[in-house]
PyMOL Python script that loads the backbone (N, CA, C, O; Angstrom):
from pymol import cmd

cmd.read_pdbstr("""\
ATOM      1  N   UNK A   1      18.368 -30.745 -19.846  1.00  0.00           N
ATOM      2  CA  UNK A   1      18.182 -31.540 -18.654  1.00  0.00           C
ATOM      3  C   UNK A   1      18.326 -30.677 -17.396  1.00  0.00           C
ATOM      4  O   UNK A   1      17.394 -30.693 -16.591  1.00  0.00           O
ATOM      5  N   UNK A   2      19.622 -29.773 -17.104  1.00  0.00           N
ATOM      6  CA  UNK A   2      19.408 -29.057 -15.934  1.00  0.00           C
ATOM      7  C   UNK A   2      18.010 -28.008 -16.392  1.00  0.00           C
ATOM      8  O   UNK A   2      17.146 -27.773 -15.547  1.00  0.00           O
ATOM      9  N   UNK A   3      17.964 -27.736 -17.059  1.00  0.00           N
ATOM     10  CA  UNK A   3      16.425 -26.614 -17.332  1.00  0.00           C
ATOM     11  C   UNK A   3      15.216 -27.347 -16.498  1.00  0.00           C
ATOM     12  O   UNK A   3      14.384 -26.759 -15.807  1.00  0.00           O
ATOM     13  N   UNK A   4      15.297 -28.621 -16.694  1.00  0.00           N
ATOM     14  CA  UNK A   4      14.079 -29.371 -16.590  1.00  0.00           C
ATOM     15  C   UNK A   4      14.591 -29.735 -14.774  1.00  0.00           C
ATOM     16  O   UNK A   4      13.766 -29.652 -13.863  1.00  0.00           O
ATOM     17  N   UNK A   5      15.507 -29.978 -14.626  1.00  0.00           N
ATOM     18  CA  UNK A   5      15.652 -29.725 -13.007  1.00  0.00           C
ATOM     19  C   UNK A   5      15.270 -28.969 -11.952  1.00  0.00           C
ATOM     20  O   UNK A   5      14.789 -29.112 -10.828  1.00  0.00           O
ATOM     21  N   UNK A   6      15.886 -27.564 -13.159  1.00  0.00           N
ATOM     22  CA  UNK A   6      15.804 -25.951 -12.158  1.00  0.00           C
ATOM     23  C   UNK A   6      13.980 -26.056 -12.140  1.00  0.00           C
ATOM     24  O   UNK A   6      13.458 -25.973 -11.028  1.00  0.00           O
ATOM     25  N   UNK A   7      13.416 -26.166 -12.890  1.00  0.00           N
ATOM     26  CA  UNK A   7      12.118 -26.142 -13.372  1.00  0.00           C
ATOM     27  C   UNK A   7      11.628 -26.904 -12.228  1.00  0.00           C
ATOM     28  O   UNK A   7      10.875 -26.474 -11.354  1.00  0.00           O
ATOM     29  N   UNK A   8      12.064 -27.929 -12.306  1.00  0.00           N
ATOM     30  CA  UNK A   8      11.062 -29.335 -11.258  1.00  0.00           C
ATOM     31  C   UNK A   8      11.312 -28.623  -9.789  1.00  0.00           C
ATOM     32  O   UNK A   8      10.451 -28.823  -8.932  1.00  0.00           O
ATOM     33  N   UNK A   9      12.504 -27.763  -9.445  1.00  0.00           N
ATOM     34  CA  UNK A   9      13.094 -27.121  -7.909  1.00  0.00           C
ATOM     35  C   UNK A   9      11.895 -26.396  -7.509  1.00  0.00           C
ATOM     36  O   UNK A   9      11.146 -26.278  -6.539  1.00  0.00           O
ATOM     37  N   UNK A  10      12.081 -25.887  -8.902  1.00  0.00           N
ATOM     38  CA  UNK A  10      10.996 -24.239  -8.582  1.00  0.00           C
ATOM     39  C   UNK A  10       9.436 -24.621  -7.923  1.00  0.00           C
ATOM     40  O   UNK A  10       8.771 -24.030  -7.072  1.00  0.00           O
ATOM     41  N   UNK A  11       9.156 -25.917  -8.735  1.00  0.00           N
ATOM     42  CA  UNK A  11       7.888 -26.425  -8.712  1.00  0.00           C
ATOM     43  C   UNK A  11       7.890 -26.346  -7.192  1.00  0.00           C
ATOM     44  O   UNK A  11       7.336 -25.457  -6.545  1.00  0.00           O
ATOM     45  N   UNK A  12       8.512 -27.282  -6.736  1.00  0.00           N
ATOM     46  CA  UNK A  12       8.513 -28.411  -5.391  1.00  0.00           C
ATOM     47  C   UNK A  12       8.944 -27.345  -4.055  1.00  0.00           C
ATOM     48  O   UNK A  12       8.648 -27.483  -2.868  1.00  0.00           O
ATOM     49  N   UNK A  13       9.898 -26.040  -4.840  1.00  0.00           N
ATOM     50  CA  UNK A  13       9.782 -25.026  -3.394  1.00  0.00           C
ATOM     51  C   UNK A  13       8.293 -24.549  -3.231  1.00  0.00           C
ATOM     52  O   UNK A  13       7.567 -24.562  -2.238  1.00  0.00           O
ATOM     53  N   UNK A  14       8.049 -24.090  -4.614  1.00  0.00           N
ATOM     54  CA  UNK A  14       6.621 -23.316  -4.693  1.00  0.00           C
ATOM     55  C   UNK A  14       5.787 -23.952  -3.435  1.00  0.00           C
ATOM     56  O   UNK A  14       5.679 -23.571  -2.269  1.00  0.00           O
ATOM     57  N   UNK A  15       5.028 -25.511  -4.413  1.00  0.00           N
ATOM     58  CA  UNK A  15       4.668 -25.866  -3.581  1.00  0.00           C
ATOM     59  C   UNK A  15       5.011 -25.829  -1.407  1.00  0.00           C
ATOM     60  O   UNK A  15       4.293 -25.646  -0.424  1.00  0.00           O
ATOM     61  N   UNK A  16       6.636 -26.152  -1.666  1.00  0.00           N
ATOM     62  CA  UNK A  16       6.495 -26.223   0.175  1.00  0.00           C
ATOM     63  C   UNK A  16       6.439 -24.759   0.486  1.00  0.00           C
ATOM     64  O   UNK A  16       6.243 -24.570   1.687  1.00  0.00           O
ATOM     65  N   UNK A  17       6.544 -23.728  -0.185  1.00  0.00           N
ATOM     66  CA  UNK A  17       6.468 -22.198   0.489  1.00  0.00           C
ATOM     67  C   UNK A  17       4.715 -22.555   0.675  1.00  0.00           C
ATOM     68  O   UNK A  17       4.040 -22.523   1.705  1.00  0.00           O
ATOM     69  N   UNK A  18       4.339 -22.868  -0.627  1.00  0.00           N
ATOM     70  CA  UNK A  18       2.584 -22.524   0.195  1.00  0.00           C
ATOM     71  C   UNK A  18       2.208 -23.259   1.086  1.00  0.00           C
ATOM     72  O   UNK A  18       1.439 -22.677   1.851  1.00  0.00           O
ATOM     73  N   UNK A  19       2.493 -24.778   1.460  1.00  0.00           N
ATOM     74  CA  UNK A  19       2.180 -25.662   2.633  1.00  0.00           C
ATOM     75  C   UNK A  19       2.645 -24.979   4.074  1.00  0.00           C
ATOM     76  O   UNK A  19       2.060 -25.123   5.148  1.00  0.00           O
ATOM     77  N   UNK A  20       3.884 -24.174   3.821  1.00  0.00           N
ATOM     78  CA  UNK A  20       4.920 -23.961   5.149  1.00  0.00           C
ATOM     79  C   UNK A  20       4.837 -22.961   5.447  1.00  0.00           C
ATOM     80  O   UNK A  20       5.023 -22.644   6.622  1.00  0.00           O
ATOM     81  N   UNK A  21       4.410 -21.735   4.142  1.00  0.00           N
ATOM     82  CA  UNK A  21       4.855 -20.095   4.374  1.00  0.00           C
ATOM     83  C   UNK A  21       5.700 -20.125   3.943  1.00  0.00           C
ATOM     84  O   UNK A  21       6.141 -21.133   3.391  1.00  0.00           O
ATOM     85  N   UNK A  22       6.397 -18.813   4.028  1.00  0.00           N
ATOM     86  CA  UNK A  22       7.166 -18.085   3.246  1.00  0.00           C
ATOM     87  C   UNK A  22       8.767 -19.032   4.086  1.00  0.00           C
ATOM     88  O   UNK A  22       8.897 -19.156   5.304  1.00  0.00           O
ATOM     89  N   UNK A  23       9.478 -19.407   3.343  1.00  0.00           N
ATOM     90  CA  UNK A  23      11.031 -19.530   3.935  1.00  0.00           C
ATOM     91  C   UNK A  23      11.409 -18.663   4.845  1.00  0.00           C
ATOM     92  O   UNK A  23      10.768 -17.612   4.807  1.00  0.00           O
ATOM     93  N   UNK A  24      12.268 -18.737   5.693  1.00  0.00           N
ATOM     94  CA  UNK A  24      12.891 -17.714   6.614  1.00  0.00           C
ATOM     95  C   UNK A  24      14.041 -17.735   7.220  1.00  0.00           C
ATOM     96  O   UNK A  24      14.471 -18.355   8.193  1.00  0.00           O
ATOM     97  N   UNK A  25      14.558 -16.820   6.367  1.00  0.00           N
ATOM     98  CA  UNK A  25      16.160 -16.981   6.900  1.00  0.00           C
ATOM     99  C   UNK A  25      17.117 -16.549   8.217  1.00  0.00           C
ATOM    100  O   UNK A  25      18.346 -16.557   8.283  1.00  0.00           O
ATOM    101  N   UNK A  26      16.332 -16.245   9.037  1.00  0.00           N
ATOM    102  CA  UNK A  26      16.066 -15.932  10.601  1.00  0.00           C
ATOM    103  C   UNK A  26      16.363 -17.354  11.584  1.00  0.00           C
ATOM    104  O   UNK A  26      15.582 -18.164  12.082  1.00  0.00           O
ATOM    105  N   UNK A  27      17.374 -17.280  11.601  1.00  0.00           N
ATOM    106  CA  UNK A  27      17.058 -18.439  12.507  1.00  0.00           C
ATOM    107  C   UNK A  27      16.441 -18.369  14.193  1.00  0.00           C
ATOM    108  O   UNK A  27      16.195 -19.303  14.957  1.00  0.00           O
ATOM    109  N   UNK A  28      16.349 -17.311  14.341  1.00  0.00           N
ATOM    110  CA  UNK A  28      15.031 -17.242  15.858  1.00  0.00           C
ATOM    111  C   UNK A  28      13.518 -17.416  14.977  1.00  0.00           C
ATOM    112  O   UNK A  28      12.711 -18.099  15.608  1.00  0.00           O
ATOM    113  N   UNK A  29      13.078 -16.981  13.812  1.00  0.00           N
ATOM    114  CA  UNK A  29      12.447 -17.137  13.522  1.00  0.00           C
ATOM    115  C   UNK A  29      12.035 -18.981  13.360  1.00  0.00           C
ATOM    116  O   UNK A  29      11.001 -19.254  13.968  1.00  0.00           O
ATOM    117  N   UNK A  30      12.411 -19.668  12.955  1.00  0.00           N
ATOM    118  CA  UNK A  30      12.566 -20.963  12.267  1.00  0.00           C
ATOM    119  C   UNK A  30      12.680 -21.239  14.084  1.00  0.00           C
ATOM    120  O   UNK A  30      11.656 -20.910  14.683  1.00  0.00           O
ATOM    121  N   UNK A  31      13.458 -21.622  14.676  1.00  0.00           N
ATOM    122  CA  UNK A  31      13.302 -21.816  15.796  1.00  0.00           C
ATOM    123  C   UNK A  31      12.039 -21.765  16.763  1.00  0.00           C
ATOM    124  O   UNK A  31      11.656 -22.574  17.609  1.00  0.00           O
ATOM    125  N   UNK A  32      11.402 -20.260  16.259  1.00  0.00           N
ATOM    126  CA  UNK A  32      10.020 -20.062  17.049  1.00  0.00           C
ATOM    127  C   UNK A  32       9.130 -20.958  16.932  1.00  0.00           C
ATOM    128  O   UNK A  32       8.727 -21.650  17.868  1.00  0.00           O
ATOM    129  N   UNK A  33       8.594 -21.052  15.317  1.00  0.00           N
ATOM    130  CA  UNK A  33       8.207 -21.809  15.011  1.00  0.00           C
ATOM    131  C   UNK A  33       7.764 -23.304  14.859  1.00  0.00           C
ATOM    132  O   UNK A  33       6.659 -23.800  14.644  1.00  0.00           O
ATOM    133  N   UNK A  34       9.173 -23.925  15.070  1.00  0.00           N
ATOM    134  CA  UNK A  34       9.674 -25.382  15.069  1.00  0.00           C
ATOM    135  C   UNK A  34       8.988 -25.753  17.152  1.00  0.00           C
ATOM    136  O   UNK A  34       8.401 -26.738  17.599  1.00  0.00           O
ATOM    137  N   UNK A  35       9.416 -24.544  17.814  1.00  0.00           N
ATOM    138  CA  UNK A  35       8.791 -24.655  19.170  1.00  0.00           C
ATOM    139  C   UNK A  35       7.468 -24.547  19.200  1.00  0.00           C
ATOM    140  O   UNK A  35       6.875 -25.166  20.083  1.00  0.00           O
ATOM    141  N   UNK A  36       6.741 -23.772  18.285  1.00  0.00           N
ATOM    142  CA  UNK A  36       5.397 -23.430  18.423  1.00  0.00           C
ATOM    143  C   UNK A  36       4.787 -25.040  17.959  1.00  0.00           C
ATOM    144  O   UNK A  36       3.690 -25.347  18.426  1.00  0.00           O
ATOM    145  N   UNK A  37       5.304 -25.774  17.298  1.00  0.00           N
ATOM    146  CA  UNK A  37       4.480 -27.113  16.789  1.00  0.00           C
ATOM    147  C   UNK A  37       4.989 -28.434  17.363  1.00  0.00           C
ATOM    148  O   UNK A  37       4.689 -29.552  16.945  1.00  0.00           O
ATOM    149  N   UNK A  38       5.932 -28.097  18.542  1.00  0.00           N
ATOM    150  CA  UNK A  38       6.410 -28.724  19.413  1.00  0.00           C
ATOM    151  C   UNK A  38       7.942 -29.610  19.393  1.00  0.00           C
ATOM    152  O   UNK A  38       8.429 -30.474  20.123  1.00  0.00           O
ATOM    153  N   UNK A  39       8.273 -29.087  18.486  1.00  0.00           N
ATOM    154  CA  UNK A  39      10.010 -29.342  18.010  1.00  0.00           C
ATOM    155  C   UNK A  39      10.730 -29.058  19.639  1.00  0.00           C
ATOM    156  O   UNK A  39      10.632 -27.925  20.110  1.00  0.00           O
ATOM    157  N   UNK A  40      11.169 -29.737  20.128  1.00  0.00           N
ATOM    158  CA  UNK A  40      12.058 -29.764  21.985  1.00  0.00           C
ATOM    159  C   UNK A  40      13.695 -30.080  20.811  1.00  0.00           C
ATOM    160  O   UNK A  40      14.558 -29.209  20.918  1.00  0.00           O
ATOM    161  N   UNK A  41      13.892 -30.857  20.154  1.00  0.00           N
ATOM    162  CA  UNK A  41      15.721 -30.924  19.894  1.00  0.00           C
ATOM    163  C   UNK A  41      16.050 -30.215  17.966  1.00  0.00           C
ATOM    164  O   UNK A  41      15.307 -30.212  16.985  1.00  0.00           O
ATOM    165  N   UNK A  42      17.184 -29.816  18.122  1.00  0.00           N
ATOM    166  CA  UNK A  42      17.204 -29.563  17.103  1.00  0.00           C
ATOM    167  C   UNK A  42      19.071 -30.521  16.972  1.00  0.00           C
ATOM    168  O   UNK A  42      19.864 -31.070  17.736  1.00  0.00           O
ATOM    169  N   UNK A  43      18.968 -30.260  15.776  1.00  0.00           N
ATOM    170  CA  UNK A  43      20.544 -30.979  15.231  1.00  0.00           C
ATOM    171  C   UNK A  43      20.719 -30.259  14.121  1.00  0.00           C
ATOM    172  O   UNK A  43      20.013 -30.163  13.117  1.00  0.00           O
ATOM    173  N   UNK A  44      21.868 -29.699  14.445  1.00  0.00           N
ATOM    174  CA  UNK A  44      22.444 -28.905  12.986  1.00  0.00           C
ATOM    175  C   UNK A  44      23.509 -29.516  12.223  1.00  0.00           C
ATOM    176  O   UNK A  44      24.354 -30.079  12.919  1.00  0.00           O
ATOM    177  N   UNK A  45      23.642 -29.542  11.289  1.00  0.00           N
ATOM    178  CA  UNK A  45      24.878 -30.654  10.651  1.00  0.00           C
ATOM    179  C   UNK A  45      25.556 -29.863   9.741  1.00  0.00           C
ATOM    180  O   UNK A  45      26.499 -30.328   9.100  1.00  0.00           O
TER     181      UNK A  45
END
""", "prot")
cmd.dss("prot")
cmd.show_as("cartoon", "prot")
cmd.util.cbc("prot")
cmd.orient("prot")
């Protein structure tokens, strides 16, 4: 059952890396971005 979890993760990042690009652990990066498509607030929790 976790096999079939880790499995379904992998799927569903895959997929959002190719919709989104590559992840980025930059947070000016992620920031740029989020401004470039018109993101004005952010909330960190």
């Amino acid at each position: 059952m976790a096999e079939e979890a880790d499995k379904n993760a992998r799927v569903y990042l895959q997929r959002f890396e190719k919709f989104h690009g590559p992840l980025e652990d930059d947070l000016g990066v992620l920031i740029k971005k989020f401004a470039d498509i018109g993101v004005k607030k952010f909330w960190f929790t």
